[in-house]
C-alpha positions in Angstrom: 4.0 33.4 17.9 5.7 30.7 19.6 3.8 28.2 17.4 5.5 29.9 14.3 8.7 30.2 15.5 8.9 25.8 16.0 7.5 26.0 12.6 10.5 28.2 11.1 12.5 25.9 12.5 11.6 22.7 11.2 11.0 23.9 8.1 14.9 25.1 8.2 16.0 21.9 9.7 14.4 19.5 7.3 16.6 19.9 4.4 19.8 19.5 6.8 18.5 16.0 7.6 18.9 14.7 4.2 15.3 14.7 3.9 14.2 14.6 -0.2 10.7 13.6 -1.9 10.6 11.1 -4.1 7.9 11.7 -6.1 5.6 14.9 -6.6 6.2 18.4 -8.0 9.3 19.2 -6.0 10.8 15.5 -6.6 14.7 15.8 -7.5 16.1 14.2 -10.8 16.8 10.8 -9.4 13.3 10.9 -8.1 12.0 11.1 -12.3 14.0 8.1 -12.6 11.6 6.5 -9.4 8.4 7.0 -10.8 10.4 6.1 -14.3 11.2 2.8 -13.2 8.2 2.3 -11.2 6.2 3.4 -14.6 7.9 -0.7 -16.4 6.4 -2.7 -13.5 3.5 -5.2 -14.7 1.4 -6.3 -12.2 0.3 -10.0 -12.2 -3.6 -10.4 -12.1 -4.4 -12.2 -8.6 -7.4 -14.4 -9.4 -9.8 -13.7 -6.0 -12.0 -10.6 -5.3 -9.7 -9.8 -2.6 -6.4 -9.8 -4.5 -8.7 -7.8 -7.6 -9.2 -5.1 -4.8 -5.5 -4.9 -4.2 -4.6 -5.5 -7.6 -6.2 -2.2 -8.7 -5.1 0.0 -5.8 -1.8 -0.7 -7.3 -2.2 0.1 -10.7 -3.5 3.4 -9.8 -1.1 4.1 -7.2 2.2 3.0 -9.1 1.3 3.2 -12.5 -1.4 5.3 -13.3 -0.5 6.5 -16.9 -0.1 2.6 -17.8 3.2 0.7 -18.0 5.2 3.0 -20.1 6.5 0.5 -23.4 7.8 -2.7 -22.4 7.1 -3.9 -18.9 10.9 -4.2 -17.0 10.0 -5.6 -13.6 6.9 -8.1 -12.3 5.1 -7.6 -9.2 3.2 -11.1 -7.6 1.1 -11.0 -4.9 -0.5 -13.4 -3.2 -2.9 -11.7 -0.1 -4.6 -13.5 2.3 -7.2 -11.9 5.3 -8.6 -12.8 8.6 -11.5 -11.7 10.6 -11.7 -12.2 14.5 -14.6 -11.3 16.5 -14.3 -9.2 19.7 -16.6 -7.6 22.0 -19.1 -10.8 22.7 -22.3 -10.4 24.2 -23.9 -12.8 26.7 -25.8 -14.3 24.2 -21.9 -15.0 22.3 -22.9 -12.4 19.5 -20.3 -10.1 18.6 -20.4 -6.4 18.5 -17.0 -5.8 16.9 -14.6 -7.5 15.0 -11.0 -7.1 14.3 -10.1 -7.3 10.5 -6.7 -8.1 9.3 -5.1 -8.1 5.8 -1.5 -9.4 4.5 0.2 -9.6 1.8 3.8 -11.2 0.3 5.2 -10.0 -2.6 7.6 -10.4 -5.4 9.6 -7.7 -7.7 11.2 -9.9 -10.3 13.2 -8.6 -13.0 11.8 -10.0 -16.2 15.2 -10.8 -18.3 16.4 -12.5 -15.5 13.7 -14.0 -13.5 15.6 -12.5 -10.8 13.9 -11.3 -7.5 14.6 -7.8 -7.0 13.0 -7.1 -4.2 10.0 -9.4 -1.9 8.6 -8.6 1.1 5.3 -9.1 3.3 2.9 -6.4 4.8 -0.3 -6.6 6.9 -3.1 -3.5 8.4 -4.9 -3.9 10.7 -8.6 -2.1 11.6 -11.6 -3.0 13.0 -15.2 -2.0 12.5 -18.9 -2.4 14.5 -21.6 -5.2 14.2 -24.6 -4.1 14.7 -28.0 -5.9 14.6 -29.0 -5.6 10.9 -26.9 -7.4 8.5 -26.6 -4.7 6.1 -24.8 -2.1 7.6 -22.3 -4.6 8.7 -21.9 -5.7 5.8 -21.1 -2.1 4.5 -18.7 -1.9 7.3 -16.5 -4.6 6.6 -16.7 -4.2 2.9 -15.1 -0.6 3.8 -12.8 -2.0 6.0 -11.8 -4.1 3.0 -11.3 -1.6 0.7 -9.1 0.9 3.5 -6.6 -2.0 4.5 -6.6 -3.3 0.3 -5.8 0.6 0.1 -3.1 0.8 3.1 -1.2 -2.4 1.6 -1.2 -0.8 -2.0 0.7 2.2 -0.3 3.1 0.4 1.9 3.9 -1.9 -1.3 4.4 0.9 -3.6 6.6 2.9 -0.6 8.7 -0.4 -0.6 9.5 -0.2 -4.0 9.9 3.2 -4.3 12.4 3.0 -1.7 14.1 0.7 -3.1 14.4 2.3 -6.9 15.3 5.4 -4.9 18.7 3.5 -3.9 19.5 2.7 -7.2 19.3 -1.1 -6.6 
């Protein structure tokens, strides 16, 4: 009962704290112009495996009906990773390692050449290494794809915010 009640609650505070989606089925009006905008941005190709991971998470996160006509805006990216070992045994082999992606990146208004909007991001996670090669090779290939997957998000939550504002 009690557990319900906070629940009422919050569900009747939230839309007195200015809260709004900006994209999905209950999206306002200025939040079809979001995903409207978002929909002209070309994505520059990034030439390493790394960046291609990235690359792609993109596309299907911020435009994944295509770029609608003639691309408006230019995204750049230029990612980068790192991977530290932790957890060292007495015979200095690691058990774990800590896995770090970043990422810089450029909105540039075509017409102009003008940035719009640039920013960087980084995730963090780890995963286990274990004493065949394979499975730790399978764990840091995932860890790859869930931190190429976090930046995608936070990069596309950047520029949403910032279409959102009407810059």
């Amino acid at each position: 009962m009690r557990r319900t009640l906070v629940i009422l609650m919050l569900t009747l505070a939230l839309p007195g704290c200015g809260f709004k989606p900006m994209y999905g089925a209950n999206a306002s009006a200025t939040s079809a112009s979001v995903m409207d905008r978002m929909a002209t941005i070309d994505i520059r190709p990034i030439p390493d495996r790394l960046g291609q991971i990235v690359r792609n998470e993109l596309v299907d996160s911020i435009n994944p009906g295509g770029i609608a006509g003639a691309p408006v805006y230019e995204l750049a990216l230029k990612v980068g990773e790192e991977r530290e070992d932790v957890a060292i045994r007495q015979n200095a082999s690691a058990t774990r390692a800590n896995y770090r992606m970043s990422a810089r990146f450029e909105l540039r208004e075509i017409a102009t050449d003008k940035v719009a909007l640039s920013g960087t991001t980084w995730a963090e996670t780890a995963f286990d290494i274990v004493q065949q090669d394979y499975p730790t090779v399978i764990a840091q290939q995932d860890a790859r794809r869930k931190l190429a997957a976090e930046l995608a998000e936070e990069i596309r939550t950047r520029i949403a915010v910032f279409f959102d504002k009407g810059k």
